[in-house]
N, C-alpha and C positions, 0 to 999 in steps of 0.2 A: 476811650477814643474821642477825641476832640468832636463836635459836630459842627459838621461845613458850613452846614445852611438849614435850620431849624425846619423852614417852611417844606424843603424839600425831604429832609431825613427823618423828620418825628411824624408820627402817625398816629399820636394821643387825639381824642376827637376834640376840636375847637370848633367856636363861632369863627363863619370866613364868611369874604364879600370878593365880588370882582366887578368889574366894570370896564366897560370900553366904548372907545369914543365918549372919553366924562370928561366935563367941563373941570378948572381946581377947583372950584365953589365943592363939586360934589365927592372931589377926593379929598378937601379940609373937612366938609361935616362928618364923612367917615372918622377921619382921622381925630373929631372932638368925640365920636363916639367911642373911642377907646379902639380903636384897632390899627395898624402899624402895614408899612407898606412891604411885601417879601419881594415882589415880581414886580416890574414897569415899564413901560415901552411910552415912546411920544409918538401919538397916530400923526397930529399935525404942530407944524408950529404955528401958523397962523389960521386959523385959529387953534389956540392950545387945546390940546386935547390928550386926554392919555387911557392907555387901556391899564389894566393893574389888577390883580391879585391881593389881599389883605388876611391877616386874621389878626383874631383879638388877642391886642396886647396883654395877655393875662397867663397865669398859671404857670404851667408848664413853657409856654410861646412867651414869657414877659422877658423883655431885653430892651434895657437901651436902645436905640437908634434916631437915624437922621435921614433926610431926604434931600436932594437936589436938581432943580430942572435950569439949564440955561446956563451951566458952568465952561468954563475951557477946562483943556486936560492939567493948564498948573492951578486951575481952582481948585478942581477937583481933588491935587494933592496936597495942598493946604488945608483942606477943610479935614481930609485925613491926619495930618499930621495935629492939628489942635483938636482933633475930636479923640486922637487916640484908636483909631477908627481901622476895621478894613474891608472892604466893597463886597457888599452879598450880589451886586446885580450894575453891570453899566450899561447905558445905551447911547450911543453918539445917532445924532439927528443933525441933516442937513438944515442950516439956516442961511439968510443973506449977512449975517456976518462971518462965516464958516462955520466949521465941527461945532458943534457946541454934545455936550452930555448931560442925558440925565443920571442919578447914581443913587443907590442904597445902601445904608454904613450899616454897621453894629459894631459895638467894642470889639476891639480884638483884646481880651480880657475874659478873665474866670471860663464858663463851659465854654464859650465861643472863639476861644481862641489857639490861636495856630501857631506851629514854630516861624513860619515865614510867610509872607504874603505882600503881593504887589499887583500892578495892573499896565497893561501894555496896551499900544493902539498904535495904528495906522501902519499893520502889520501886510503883506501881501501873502497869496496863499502860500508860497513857497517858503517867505519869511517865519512863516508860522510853525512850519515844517521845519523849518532847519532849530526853531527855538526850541520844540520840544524834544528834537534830538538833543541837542547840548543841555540839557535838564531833566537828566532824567528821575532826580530829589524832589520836582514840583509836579502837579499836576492843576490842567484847566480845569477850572469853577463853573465859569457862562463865558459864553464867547458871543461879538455881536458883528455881522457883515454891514457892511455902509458902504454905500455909493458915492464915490469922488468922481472929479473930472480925469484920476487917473485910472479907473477901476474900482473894482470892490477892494476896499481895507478892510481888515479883524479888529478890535478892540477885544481883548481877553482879560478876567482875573484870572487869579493862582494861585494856591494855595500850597506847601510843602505836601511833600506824599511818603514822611518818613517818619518812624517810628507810630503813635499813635494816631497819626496825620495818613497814612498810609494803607494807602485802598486802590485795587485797580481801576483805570479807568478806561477810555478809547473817545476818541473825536472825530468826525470827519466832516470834512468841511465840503460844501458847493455841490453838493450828490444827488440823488434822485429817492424819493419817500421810499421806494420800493426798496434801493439799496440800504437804507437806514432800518427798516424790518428786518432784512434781513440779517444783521449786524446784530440787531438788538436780538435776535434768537442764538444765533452763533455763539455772542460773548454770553448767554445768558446774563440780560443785562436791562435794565432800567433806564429812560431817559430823564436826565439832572436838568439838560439845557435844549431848547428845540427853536432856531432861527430860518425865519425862511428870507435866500435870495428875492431882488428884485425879478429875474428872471424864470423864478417857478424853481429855482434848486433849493434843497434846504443843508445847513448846517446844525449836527446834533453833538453834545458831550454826554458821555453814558457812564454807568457806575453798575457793579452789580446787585443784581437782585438781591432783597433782603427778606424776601418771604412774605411781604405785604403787597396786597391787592396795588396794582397800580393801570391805568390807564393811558392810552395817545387817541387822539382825532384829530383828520386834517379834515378840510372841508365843511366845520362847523356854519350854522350861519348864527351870527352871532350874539342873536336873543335867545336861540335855546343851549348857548352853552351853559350858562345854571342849572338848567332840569338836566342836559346830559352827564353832569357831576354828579346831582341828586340821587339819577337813574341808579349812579354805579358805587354809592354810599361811598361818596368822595368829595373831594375840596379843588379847586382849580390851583395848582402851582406855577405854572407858565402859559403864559398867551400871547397869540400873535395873529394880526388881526392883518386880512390883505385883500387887496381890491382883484374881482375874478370878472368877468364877463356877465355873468349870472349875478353880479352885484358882490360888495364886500363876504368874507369870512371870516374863520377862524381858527387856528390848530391850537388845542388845547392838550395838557398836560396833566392827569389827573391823581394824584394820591388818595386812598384810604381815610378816611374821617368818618369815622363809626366803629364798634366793637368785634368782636371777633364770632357776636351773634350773627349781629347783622350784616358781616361782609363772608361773612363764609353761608348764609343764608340765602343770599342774595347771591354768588356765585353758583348756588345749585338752582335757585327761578330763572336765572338767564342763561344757562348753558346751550350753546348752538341756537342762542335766536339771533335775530338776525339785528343790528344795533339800535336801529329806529324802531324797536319795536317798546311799547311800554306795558313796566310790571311795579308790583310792591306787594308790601307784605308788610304785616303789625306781628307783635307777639308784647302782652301788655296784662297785668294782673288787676282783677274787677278792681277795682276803686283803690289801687295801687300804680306803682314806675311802670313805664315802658322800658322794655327789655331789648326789644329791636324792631327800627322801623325805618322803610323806604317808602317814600312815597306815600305813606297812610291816610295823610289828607287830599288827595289829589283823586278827585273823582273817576270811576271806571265804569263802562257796562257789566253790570257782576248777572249778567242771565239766569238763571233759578236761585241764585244764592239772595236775590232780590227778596222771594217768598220770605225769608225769615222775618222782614215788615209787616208783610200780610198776617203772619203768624203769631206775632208779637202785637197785634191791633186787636186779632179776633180774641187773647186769650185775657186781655188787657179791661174788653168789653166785660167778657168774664165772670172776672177779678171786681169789676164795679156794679154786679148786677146786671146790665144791661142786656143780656145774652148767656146760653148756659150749653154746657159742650153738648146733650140731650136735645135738645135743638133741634127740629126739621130746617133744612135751606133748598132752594132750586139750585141744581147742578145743570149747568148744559152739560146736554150729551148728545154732542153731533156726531159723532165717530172720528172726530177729528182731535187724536190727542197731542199733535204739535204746535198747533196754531186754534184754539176754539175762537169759536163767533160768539156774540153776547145773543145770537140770534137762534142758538143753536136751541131743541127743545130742551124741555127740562127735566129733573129728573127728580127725585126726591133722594136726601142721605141727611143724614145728623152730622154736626158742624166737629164732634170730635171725631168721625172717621173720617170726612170732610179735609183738618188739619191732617190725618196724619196718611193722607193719601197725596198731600202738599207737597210734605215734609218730607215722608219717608220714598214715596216711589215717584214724587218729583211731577204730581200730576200735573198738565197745564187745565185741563177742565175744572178739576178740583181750587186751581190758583185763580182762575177764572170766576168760582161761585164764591170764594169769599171777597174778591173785589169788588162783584155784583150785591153782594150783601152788605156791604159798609161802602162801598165806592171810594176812590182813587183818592179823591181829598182829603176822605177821612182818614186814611191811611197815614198819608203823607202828614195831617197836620198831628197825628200820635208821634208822627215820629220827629216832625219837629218840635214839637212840645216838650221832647224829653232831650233833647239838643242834637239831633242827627237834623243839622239843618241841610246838608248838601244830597238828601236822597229825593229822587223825583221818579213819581212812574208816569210817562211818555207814551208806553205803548204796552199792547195785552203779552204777557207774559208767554213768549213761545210766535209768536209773529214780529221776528225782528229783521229779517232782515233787508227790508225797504221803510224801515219805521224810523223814528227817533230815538234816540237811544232811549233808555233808563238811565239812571246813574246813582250812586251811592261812594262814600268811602269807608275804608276799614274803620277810620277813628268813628263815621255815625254806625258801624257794627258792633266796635268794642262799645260804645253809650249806648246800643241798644241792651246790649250782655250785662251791662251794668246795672241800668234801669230792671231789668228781670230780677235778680238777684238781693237789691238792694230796695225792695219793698212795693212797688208799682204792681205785682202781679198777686199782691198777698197771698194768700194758700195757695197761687196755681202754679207755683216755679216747678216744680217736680211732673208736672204735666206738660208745661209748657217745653221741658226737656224731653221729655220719654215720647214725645208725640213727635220728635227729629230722629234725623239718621242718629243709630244707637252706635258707640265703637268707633266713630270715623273718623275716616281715612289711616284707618292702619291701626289705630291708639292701642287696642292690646297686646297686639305684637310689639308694637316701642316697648312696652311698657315689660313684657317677657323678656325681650332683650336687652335691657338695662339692668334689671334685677337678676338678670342670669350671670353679668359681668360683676356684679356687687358682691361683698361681703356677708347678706343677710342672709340668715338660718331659714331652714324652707318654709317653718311657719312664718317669719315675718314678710318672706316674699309672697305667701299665701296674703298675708292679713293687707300688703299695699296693693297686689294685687285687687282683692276687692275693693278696697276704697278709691282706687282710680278707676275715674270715667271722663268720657265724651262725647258730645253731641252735636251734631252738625247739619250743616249743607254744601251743596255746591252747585256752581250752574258752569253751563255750558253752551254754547252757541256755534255754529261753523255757518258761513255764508261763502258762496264761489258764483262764478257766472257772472257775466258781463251786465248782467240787470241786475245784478246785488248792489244798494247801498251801501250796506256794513259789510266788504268785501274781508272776508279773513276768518279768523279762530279767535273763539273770546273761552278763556279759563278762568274760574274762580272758586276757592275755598274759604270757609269758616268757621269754626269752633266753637264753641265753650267745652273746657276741659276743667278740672280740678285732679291734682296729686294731692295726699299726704304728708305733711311737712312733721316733725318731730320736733317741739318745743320743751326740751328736758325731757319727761317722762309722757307729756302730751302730746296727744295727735290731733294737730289744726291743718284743715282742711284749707287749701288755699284756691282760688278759684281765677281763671283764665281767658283770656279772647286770644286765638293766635287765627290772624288770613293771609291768605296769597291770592293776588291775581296776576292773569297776564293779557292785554289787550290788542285786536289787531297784529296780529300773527298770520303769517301766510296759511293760508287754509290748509296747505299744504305739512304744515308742521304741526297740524293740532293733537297728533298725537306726543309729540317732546311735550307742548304746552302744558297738556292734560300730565304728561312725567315729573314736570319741573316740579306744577305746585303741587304736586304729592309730595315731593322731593321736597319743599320746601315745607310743607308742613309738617314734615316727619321729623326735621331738623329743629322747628320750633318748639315740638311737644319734648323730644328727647333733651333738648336743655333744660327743661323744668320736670321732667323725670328725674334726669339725673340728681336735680340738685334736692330736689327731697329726699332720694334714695341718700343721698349723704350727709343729711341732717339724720336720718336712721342711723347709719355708720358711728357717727361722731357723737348721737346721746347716749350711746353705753349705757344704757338703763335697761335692765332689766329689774321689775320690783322684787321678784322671788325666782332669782336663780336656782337653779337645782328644780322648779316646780315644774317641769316639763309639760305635764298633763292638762296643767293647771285651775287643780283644784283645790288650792288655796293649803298645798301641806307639801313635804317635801318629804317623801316616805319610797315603800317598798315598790309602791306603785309606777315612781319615778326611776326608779335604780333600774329595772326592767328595760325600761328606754335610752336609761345610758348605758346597757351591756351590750345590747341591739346595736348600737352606733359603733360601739368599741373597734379602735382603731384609727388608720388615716378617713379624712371623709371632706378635704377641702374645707370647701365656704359653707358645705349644706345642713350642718349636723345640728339641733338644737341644745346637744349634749356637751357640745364643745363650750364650755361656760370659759376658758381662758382665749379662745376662738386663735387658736396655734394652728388651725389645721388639723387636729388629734383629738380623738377623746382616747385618755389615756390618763395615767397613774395623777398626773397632777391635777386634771378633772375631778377623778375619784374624790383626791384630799377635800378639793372645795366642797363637793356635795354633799360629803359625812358631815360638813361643819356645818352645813345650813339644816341639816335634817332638825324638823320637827314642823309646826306649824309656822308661814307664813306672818310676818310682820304685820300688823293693821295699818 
């Protein structure tokens, strides 16, 4: 099938940019940066200004194309006809010499092109009406409303909608947002093109859904349309920028740009929140690619999930001598375990039941004596030292909600998980583990319930079985009441996990950061919050469950088949375990050496032939 319009139809992840109200100064340096214009509207003409949509000319997005602002309608078709050319995008703007357009080519050539393709203007709504009845081989592209001194006119492209050109589609023109929802649920269906009247109507061209994440918002203002793409692991495809009362906006158009981790991850963190509300999530292998990430750099309140700091300073001291888990410290114990004072008395405990009253049952007193013990600076400059430069502690751990925030992001979580791991704690990584939440959030169960769907024999689900772990934290906050600062629900999760990967006959151990938070959330919905990122971090572990469970599958290595017991011989001892099995027995039988589903007659033959001692 031909594709329309690349920007709109592919959903491979690309670098993209958009801009509005941009000078051309700032849409040529784009455009020497290598990126190509898909979307473009003229905010003004005098001064020029244009809002636009881009991605990078590259890869998958590389094509040919052209640009033009300040054309008439027969420049326009000249420039078509000596380019070869046919219009992804046109925009008529009033000037004081009349209509003028702007316009965006691509070859009409190789993938991009079509059986038939043309462009029309200064159409009336009825005229448009009557066009698309008498055509019913073409179908609308982008369609644009303009204001004349005789009414609104259309300008529309076209494109054929027959044979592989052919796909349903629907328009409507001059209508109200609410009607345009409602169409888009009916046809189950996808917005291609989104214009708003001068009078608050909008005109939409819609296509159906194709199973990718897609987003609409009216009412943007329009410095955070970039983060509300970011928010929904997407790229801006259409924008439209209009003057409201409350100052300019914007309706924006949002595709899919990220992997099928992270947008189907990121649809279970945001389920039922409410739009302005902000999340993310990392999932990223220690001193390895990122696998899937929203948001990751972008600072949050993480409320207890903060201690992994503290935690990672005290075991660090350690690690250098300085401090030894044996250790007496002052604990305040004021009986205040949500919010402790520094002023609270004190109490005596040793710095490793200390961490793991932190760690494990989330103490705030306990997060309190190790702050008081190395204090806040120290903290902080451990952690910038090891590149988590965006964490800051603000306020005492458990007394937030007329405080200043904290703040941290996943990527200074996954450099903290790294630094552990990758020699900073010397002999204390396995302490500095086992002193967190053991198992968490859910990991054993992911991990039963993957290997349950697998292929593997019950000893090798026994054997991943043990070698998967995880350790974690998580915090939590909820503030309400009219004298709350931080009015709302704050959620967050984070990990280090390792699965077993199978390298040939070898089992290498691969090791993980996966987080979720969600920030500022009606107080009211903190319990969905608290669902989401469970949700979301169950989704993170089960993709790298999975994928080691099928590096099992796929190394077919067993060294001594037939050795069931495995004690290094293939005898009477083993035959015992394959009569035991004899029969159907699924995925689970370790006897099934042809792994049919059966231990049965062609099992047998294999096993007589391996009989005797084990290969060295």
């Amino acid at each position: 099938m031909a594709t329309a319009d690349l920007h709109h139809d592919q959903v491979d992840p690309t670098a993209w940019r958009w801009y509005t109200n941009a000078t051309l100064t700032t849409i040529e340096n784009a455009l020497d940066d290598g990126y190509r214009i898909v979307d473009v509207e003229v905010e003004s003409e005098s001064p020029l200004r244009f809002n636009a949509s881009l991605v990078a000319n590259a890869g998958d997005y590389a094509s040919g194309w052209w640009w033009y602002y300040g054309q008439t309608a027969a420049q326009i078709d000249t420039r078509l006809a000596d380019n070869k050319a046919r219009l992804l995008d046109i925009e008529p703007y009033d000037t004081a010499s009349g209509v003028r357009y702007a316009a965006v080519m691509v070859p009409d050539s190789g993938p991009q092109s079509v059986d038939a393709t043309d462009w029309e203007t200064g159409y009336t709504f009825a005229q448009v009406t009557k066009w698309v009845a008498a055509n019913p081989n073409h179908r609308i592209h982008d369609i644009e409303p303009y204001e004349t001194g005789s009414g609104v006119r259309y300008a529309f492209t076209w494109i054929s909608n027959t044979g592989g050109d052919a796909s349903s589609w629907w328009y409507y023109l001059s209508t109200s947002r609410e009607f345009i929802a409602e169409r888009l649920a009916d046809n189950g269906a996808r917005l291609v093109d989104l214009e708003r009247h001068a009078d608050g109507n909008w005109s939409a061209v819609m296509a159906p859904t194709d199973g990718n994440a897609w987003y609409w918002f009216i009412g943007v203002e329009p410095l955070d349309a970039g983060d509300l793409a970011a928010q929904y692991a997407g790229r801006i495809v259409d924008i439209e920028r209009y003057g409201t009362r409350g100052g300019d906006r914007v309706a924006i158009v949002i595709r899919r740009n990220a992997n099928d981790l992270t947008v189907n991850t990121n649809i279970d963190l945001r389920a039922d929140l409410p739009i302005a509300t902000e999340s993310g999530l990392l999932l990223g292998r220690l001193g390895g690619v990122t696998r899937a990430s929203v948001k990751s750099d972008e600072t949050f309140e993480p409320a207890s999930l903060l201690k992994t700091f503290h935690h990672f300073h005290a075991m660090r001291q350690v690690a250098l001598g300085n401090d030894a888990l044996g250790n007496a410290l002052t604990f305040p114990d004021g009986g205040n375990t949500v919010c402790p004072s520094p002023d609270d008395p004190p109490n005596a405990q040793l710095l490793e039941e200390t961490l793991r009253k932190m760690m494990e049952d989330s103490s705030n007193p306990a997060t309190e004596a190790i702050r008081q013990r190395y204090g806040s600076a120290a903290i902080e400059a451990t952690a910038s030292g090891i590149g988590a430069i965006e964490t800051s502690l603000e306020h005492v751990i458990g007394c937030f909600c007329n405080s200043t925030r904290n703040q941290t992001t996943l990527t200074d979580l996954r450099t903290l998980h790294d630094a552990a791991v990758s020699g900073l704690l010397g002999g204390f990584v396995s302490q500095f583990h086992s002193l967190m939440l053991q198992n968490y959030a859910g990991f054993p169960a992911i991990v039963q319930g993957q290997l349950a769907a697998s292929s593997l024999s019950i000893a090798e689900r026994d054997q991943f079985e043990d070698l998967a772990y995880a350790a974690g934290k998580g915090g939590s906050y909820t503030c309400s009441g009219p004298d709350a600062l931080n009015e709302g629900a704050y959620r967050s999760r984070g990990a280090y996990f390792r699965v077993p990967f199978k390298e040939g006959c070898d089992i290498v151990d691969r090791e993980y950061f996966a987080g979720a938070w969600i920030n500022d959330v009606p107080s009211d919905s903190e319990g969905i919050a608290s669902e989401n990122c469970d949700a979301a971090m169950e989704g993170l572990f089960a993709d790298r469950i999975r994928a080691a469970i099928r590096s099992w599958e796929a190394a077919n290595c067993i060294p001594c088949p037939g050795d069931f017991n495995g004690d290094g011989a293939v005898d009477g001892a083993d035959i015992g375990i394959l009569l035991a099995e004899w029969g159907s027995c699924g995925k689970g039988c370790i006897a099934d050496i042809d792994r049919d589903g059966d231990v049965d007659g062609a099992d047998l033959g294999r096993f007589l032939a391996l009989w005797g001692p084990c290969p060295r």
